[in-house]
N, CA, C and O of each residue as an XYZ file, in Angstrom:
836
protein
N      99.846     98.075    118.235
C      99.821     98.527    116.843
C     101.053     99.349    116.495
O     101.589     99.346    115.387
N     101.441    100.040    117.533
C     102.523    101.230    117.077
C     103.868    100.483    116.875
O     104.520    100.844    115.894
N     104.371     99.525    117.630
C     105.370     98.726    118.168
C     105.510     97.681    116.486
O     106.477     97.420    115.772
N     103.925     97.301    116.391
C     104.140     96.575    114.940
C     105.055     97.390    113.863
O     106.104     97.323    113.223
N     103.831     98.269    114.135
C     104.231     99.266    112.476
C     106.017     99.720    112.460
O     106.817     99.695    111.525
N     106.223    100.176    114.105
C     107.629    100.995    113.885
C     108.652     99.215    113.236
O     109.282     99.231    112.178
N     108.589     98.234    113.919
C     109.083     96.809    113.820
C     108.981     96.928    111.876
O     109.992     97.126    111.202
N     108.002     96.810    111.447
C     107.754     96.314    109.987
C     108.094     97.879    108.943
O     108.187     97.582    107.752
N     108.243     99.101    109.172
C     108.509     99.968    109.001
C     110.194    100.075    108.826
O     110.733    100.735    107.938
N     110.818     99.389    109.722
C     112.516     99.393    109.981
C     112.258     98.384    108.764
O     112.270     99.007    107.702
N     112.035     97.050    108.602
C     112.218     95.992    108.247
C     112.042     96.553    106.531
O     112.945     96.302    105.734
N     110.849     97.285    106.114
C     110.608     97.659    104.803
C     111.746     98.745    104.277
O     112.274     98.572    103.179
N     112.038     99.688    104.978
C     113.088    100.080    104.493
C     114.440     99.540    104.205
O     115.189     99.854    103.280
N     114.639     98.604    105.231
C     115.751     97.809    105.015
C     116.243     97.068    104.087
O     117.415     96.829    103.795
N     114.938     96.600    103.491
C     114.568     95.630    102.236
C     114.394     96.749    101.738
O     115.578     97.045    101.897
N     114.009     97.576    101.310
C     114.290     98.371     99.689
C     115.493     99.062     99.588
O     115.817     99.501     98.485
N     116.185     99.225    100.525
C     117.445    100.169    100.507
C     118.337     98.472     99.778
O     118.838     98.553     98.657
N     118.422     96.931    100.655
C     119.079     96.473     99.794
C     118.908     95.852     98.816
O     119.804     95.221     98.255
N     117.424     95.929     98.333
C     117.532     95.546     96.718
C     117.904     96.800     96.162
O     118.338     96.650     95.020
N     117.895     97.969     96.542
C     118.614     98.894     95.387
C     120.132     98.828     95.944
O     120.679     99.269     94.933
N     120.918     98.650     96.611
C     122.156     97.868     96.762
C     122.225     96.816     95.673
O     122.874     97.074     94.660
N     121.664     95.756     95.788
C     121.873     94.716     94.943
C     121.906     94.772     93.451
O     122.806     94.348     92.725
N     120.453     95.535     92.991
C     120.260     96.426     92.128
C     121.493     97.043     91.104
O     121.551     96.744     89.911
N     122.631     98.111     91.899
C     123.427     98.274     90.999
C     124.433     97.297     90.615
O     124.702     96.256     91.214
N     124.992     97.776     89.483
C     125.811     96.875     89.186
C     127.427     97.910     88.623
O     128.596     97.561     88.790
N     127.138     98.647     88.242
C     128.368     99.929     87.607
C     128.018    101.303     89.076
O     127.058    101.404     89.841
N     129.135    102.045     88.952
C     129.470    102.546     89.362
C     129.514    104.152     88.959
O     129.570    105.112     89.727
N     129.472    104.143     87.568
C     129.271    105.592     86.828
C     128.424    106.263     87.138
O     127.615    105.687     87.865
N     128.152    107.517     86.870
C     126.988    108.106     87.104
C     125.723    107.730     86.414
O     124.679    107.413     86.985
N     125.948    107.805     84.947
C     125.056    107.659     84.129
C     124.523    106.190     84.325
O     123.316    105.961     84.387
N     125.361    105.332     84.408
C     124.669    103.846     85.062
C     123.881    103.549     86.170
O     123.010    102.684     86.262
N     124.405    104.633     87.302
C     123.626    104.350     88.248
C     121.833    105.204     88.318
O     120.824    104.938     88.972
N     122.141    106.227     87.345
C     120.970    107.105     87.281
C     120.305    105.666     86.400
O     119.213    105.175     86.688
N     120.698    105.439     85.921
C     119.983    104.202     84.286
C     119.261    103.221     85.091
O     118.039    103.090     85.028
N     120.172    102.400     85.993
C     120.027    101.625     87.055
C     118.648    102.414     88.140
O     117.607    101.773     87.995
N     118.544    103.197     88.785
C     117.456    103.947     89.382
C     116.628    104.129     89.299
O     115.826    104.300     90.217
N     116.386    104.187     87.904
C     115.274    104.718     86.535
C     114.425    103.090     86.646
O     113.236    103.028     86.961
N     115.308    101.781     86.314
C     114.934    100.674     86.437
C     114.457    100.200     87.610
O     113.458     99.480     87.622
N     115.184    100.582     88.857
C     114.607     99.756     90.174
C     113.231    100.565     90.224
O     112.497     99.701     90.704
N     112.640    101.394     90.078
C     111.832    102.036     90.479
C     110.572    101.822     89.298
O     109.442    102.263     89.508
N     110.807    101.343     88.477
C     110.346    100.959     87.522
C     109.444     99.487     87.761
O     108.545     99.281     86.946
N     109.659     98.490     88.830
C     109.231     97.317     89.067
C     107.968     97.851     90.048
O     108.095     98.594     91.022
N     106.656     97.246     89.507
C     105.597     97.354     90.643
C     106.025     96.422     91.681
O     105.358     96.286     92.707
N     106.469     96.155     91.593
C     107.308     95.397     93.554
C     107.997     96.126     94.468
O     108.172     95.877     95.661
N     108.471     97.280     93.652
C     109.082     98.149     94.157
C     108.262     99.137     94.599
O     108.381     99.531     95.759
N     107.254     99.718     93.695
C     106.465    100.587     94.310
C     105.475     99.979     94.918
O     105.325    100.616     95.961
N     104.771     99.193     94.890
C     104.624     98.761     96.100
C     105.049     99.052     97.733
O     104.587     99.670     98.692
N     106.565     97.963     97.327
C     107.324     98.108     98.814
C     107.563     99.559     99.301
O     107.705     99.663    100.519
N     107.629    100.612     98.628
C     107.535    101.946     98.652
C     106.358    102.765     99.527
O     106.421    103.783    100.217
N     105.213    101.824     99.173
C     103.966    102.567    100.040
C     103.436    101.729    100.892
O     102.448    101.989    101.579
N     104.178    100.468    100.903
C     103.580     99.824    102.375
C     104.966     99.811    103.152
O     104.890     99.169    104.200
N     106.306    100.404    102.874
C     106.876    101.242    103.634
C     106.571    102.327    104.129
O     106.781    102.445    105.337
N     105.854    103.727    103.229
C     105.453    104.386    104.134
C     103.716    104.450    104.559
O     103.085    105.402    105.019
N     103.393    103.498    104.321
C     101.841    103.108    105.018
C     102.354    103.069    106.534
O     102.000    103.730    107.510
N     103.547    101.817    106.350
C     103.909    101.490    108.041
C     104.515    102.886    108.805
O     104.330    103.134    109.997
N     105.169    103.619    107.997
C     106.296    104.616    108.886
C     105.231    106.156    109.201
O     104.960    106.558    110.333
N     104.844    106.705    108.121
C     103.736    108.204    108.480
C     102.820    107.861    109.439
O     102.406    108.802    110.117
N     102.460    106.951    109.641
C     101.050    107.322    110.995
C     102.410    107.500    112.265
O     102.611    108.306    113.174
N     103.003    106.521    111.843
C     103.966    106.203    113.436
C     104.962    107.787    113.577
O     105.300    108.167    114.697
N     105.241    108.372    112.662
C     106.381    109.824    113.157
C     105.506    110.651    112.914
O     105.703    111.765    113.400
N     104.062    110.426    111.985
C     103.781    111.743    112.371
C     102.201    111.606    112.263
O     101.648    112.068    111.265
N     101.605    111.110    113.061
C     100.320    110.592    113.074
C      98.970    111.595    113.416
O      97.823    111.149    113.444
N      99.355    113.185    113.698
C      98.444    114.199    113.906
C      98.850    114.601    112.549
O      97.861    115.125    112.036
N      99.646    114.604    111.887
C      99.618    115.291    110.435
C      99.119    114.814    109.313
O      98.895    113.621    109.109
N      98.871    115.954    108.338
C      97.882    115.651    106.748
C      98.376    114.393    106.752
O      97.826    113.398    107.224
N      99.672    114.474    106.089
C      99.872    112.871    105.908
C      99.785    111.674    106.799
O      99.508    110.606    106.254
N      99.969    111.697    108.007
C      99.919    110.392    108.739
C      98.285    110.327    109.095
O      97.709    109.246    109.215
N      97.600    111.627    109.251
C      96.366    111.310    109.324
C      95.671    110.230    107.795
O      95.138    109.122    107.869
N      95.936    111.048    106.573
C      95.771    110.355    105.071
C      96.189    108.413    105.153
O      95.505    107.392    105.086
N      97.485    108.673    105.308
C      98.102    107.110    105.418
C      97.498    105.857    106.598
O      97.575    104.629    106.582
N      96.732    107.074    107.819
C      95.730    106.059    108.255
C      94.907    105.391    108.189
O      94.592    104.319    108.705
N      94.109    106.714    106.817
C      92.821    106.204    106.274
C      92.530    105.000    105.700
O      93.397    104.413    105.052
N      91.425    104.543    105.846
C      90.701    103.208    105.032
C      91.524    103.379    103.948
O      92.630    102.851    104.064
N      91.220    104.180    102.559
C      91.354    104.173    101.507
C      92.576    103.341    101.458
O      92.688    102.119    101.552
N      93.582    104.380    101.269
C      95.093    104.374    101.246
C      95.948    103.028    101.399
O      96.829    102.580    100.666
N      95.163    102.308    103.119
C      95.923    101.282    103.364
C      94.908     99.957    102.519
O      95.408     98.863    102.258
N      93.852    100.209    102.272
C      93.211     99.096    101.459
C      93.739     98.939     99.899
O      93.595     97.975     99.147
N      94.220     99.861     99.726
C      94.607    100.027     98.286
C      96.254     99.466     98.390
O      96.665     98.644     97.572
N      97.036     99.943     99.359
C      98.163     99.004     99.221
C      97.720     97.462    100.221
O      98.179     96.422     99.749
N      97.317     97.396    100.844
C      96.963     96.098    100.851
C      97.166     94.951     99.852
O      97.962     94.018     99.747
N      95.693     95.596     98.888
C      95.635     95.180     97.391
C      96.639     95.275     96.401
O      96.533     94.565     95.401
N      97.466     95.939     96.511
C      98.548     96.077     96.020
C      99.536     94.849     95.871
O      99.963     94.151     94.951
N      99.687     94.944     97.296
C     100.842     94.264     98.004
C     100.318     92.412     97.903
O     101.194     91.550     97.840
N      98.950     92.069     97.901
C      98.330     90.667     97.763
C      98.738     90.347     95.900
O      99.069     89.269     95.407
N      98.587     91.520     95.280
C      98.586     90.800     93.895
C      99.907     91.297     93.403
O     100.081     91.304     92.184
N     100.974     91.762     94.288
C     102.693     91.011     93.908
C     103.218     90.026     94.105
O     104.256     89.521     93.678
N     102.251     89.642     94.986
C     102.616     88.193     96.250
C     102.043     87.070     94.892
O     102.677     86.214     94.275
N     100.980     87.392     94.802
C     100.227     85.638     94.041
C     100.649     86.118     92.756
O     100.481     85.192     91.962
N     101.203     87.310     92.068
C     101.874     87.579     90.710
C     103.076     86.513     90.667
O     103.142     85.397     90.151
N     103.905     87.192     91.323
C     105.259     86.366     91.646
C     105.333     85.513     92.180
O     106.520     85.220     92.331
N     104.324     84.462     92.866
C     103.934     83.180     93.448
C     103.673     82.594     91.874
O     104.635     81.915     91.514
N     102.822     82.674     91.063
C     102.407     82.101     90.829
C     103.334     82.199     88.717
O     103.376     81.189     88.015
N     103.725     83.169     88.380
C     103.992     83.630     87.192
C     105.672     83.590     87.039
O     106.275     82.959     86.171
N     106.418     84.613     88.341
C     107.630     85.081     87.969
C     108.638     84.277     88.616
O     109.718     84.233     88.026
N     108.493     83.380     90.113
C     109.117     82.794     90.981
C     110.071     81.836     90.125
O     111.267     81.802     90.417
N     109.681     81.225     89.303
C     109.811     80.077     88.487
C     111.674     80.489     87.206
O     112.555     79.784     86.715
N     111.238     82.495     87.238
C     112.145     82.663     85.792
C     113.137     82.454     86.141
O     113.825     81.976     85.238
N     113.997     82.639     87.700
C     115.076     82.607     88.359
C     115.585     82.260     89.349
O     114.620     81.910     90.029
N     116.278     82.138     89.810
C     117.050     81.300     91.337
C     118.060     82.196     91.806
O     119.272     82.115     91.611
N     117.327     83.192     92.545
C     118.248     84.365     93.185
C     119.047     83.462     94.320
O     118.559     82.354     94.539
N     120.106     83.798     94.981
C     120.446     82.936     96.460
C     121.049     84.187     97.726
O     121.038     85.408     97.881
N     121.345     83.439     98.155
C     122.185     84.218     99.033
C     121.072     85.588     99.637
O     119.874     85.719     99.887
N     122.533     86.581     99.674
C     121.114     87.977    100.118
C     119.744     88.427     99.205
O     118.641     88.868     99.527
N     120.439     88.059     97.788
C     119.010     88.416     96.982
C     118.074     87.558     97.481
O     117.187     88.227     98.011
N     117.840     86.293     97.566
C     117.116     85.188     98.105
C     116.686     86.074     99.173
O     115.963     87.047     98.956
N     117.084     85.778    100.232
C     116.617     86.463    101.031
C     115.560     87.787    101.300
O     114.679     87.972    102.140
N     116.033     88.527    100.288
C     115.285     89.803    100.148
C     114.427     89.661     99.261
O     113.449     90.397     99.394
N     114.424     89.008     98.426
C     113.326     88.355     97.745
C     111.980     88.201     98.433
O     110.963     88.893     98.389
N     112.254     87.191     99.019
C     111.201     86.569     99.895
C     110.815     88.019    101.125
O     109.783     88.080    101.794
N     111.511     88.653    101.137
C     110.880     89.803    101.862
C     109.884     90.350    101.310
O     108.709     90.399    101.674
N     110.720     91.024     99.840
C     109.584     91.817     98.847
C     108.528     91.312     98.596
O     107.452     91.905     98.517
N     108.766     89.923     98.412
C     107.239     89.333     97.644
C     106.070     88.804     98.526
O     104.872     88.840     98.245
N     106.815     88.169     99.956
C     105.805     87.420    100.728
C     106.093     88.383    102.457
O     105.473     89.283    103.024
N     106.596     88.063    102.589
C     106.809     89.099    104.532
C     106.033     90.375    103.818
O     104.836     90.507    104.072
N     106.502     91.058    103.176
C     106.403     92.218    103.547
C     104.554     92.481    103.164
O     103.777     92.880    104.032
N     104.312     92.303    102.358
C     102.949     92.074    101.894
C     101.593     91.429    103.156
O     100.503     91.931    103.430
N     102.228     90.215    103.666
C     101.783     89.311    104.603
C     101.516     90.447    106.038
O     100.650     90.682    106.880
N     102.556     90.805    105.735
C     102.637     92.193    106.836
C     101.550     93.232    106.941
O     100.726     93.482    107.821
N     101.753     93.643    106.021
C     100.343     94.673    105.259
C      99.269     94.194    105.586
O      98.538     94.838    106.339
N      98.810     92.679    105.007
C      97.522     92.098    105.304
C      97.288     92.167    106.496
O      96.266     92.764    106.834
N      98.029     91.667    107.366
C      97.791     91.324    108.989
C      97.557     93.135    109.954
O      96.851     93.640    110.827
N      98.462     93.422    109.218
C      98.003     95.638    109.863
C      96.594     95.453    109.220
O      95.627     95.230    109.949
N      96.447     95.551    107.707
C      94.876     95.573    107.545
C      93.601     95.069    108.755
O      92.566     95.494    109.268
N      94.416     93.996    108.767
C      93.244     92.661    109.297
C      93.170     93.218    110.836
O      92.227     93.066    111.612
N      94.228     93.805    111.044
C      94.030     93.872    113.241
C      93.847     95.451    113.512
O      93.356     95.830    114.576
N      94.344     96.553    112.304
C      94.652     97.724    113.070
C      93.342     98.377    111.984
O      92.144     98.507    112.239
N      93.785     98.571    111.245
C      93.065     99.409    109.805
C      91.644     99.518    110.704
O      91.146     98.517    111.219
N      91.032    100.916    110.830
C      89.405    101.368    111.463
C      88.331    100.239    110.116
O      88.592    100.245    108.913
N      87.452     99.596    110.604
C      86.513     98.749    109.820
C      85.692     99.674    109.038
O      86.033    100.822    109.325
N      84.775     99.657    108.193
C      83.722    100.385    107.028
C      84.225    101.630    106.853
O      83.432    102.559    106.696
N      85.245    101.802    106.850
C      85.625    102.702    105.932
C      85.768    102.463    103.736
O      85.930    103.305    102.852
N      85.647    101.360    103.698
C      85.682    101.409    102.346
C      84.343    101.786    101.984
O      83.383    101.979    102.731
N      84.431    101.883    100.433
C      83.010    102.167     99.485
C      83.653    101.465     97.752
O      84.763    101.615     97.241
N      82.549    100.778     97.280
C      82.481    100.081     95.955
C      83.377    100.964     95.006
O      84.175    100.231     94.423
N      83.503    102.130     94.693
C      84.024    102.837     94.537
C      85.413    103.378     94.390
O      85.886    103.931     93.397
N      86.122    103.075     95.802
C      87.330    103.035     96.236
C      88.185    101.696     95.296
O      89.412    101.667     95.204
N      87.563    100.988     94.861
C      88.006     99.742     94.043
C      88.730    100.442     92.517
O      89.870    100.329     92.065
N      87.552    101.165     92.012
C      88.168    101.427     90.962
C      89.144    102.731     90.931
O      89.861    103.154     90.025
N      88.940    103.158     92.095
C      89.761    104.629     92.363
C      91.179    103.952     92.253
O      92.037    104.401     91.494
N      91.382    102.830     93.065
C      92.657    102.264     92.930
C      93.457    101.959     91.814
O      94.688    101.969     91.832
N      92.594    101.628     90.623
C      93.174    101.322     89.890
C      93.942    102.232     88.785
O      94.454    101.988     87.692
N      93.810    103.189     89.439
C      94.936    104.397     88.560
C      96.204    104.373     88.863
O      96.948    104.904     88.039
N      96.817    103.783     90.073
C      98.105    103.500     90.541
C      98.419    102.445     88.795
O      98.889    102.861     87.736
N      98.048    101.397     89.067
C      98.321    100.368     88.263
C      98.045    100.428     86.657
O      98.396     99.661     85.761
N      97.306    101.590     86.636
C      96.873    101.704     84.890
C      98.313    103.390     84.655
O      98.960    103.709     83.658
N      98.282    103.853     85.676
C      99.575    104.803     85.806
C     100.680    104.250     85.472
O     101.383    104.695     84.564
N     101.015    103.048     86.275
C     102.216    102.500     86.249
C     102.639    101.710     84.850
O     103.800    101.633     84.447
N     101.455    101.124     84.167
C     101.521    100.330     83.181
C     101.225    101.319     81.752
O     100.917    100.798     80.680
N     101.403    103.135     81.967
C     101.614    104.016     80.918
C     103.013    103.718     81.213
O     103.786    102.964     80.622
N     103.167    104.358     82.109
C     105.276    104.307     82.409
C     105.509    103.392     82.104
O     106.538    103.458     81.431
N     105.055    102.158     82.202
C     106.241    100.926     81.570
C     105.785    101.350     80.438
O     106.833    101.967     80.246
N     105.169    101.590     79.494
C     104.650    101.451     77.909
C     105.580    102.666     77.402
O     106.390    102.290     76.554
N     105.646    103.925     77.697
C     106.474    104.710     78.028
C     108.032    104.832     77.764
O     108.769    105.124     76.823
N     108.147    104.442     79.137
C     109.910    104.010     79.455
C     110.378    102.816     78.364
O     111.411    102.763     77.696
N     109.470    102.061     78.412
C     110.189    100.813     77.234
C     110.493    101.462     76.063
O     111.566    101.616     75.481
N     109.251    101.856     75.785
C     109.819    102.497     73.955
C     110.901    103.275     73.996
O     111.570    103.379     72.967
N     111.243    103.889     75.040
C     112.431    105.038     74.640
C     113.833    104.080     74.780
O     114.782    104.014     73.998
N     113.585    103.268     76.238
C     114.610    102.917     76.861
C     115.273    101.116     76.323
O     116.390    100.605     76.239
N     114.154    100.752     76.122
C     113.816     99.118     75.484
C     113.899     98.013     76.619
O     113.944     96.791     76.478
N     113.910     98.992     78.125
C     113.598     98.397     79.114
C     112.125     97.669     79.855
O     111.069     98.271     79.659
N     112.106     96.729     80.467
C     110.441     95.779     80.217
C     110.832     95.221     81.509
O     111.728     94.381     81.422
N     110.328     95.501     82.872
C     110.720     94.816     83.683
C     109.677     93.301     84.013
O     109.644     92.675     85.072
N     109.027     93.055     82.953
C     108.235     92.162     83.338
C     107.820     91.434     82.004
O     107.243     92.031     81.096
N     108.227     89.820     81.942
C     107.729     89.651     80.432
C     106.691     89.263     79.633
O     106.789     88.882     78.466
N     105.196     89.420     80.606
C     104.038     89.807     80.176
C     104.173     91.212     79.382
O     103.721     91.319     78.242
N     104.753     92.175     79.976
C     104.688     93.451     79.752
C     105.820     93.618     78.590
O     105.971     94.818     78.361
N     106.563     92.900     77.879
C     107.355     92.856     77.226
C     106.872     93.516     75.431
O     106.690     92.662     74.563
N     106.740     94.761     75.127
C     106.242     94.917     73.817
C     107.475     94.238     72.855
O     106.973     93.665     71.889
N     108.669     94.173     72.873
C     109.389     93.494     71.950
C     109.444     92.125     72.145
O     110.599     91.704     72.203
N     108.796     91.504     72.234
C     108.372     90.066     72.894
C     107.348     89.803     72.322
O     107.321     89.090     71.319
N     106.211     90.388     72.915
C     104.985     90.073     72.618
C     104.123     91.210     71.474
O     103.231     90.820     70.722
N     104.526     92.400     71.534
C     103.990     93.260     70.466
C     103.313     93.911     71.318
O     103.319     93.589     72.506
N     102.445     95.190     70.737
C     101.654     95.878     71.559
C     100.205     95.061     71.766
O      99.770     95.235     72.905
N      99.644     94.496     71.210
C      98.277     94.257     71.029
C      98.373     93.178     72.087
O      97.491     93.058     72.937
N      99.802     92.122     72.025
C      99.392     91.172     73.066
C      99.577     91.879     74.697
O      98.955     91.477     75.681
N     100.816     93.280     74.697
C     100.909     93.417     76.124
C      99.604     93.929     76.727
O      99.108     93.488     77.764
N      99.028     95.043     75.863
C      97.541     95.834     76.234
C      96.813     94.477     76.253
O      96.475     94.510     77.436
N      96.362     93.390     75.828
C      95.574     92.029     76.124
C      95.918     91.915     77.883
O      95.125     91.964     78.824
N      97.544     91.733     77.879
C      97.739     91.764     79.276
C      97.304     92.612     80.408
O      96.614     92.239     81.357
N      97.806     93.846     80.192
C      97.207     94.858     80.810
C      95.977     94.696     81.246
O      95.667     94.785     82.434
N      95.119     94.425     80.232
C      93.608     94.366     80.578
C      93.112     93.083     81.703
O      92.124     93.126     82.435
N      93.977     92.113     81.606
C      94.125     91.172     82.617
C      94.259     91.289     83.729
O      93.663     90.782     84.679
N      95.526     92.367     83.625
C      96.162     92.779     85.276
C      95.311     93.808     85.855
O      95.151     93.830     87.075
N      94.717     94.711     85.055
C      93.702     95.240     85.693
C      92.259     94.782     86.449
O      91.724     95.352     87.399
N      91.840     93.690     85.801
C      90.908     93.003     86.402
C      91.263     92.255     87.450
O      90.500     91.886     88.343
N      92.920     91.916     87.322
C      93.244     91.151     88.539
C      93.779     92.066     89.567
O      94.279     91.564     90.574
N      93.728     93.491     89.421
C      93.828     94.524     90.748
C      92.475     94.497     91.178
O      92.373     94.336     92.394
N      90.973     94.648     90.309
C      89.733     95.271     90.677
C      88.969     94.205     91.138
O      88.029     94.347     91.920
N      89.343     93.134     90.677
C      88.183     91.735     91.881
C      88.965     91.455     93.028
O      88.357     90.627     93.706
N      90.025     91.771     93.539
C      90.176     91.701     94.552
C      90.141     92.906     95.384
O      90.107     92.822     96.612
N      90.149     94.399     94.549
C      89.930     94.885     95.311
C      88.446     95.082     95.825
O      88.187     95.521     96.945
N      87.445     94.689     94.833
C      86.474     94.552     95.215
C      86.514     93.483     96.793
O      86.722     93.939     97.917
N      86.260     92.030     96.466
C      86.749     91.657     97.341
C      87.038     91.927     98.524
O      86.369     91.477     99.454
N      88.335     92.896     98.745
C      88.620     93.847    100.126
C      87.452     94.634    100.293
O      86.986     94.477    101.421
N      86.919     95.287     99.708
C      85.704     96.236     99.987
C      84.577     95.474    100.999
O      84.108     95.941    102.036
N      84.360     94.496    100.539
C      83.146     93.435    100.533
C      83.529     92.939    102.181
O      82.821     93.244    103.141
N      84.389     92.380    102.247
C      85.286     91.918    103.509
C      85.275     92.780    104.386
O      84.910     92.383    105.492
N      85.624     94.133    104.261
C      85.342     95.346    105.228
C      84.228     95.706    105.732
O      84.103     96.172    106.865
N      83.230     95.499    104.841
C      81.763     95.726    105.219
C      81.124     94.964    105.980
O      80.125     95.135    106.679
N      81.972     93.860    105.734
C      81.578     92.110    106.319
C      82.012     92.513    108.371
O      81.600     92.586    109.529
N      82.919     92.612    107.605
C      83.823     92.894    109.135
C      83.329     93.778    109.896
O      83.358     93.506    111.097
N      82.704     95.145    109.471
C      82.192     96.111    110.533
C      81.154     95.926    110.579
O      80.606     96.855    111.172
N      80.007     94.677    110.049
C      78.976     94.533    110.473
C      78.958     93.908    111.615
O      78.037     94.057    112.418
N      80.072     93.062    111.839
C      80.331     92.150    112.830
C      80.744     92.649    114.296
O      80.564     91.992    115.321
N      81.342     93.951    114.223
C      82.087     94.764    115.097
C      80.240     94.884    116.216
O      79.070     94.948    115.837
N      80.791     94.865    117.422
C      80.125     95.090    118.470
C      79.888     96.336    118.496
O      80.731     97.180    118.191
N      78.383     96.668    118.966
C      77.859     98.617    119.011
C      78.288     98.461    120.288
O      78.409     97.566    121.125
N      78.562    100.149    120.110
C      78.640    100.806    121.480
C      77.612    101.788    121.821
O      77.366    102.757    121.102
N      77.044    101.546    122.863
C      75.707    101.964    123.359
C      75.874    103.660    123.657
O      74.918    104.308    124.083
């Protein structure tokens, strides 16, 4: 388990350090702060952000608040879930808008499918079993109803939209909140889902006498 995490831990940082490489494009200050404001702005990014440090806090510091926290059920079920509905988002919606090549290509396919795939498989072999609760489903979904104030937010000031579901000068407000309400249901049945699966799974787990 440790050998995984430190392995996929190097690998996640690596991949977010060079899409924010790729990311800039100017050199100024004010561009690159502008630019920063934007990379961080993509739920792919935050994402890759916490199943980077999902993988790295248990491993440097695994007796502490935090690496103890980042062990927990909760935490890693919630980026799990995270990390499954960037994968079939961008599988199935965004893959199509562009033809990155070269290193973006490459890192692409990190962000959207390895790194995620990764996550699942720590879930599936390491993550302690029944630790979830029905509950924990909708707790999650404040990451994603958080994130989708900040885009609502940041756009109006900035007229930046990193996503063109989420596009209010596109679509208007009434159709992006339609969306929203979509993407939220498509965080909470699967995270349900994961819940359900966990319970499944530690029923299955062998007692110890």
């Amino acid at each position: 388990m440790t050998l995984y995490r430190r392995i996929f831990a190097v690998l996640a940082w690596i991949t977010l350090g060079v899409q924010y490489g790729l990311f800039l494009k100017a050199l100024t200050v004010a561009a690159i702060l502008e630019r920063t404001v934007e990379y961080v702005s993509y739920f792919t990014i935050v994402t890759n952000f916490l199943i980077a440090f999902a993988f790295t806090v248990p491993v440097l510091a695994p007796g502490s608040r935090a690496g103890r926290w980042w062990a927990a059920a909760s935490p890693r079920g919630a980026t799990t879930v995270f990390a499954l509905v960037v994968m079939v988002i961008y599988h199935l919606l965004l893959r199509s808008l562009w033809e990155p090549k070269g290193l973006q290509l490459a890192n692409d396919y990190m962000l959207h499918y390895v790194m995620p795939i990764a996550m699942l498989v720590d879930w599936l072999a390491f993550t302690p079993r029944g630790g979830l609760r029905w509950r924990d489903a909708a707790i999650w979904l404040a990451v994603p109803t958080l994130y989708g104030v900040w885009t609502l937010i940041h756009g109006a000031v900035s007229g930046f939209y990193p996503y063109p579901f989420m596009d209010v000068g596109a679509l208007g407000y009434p159709g992006v909140l339609l969306n929203m309400v979509g993407l939220v249901l498509g965080f909470f049945l699967p995270g349900l889902a994961l819940v359900a699966l966990d319970g499944r799974l530690a029923r299955k787990q062998p007692r110890t006498a």
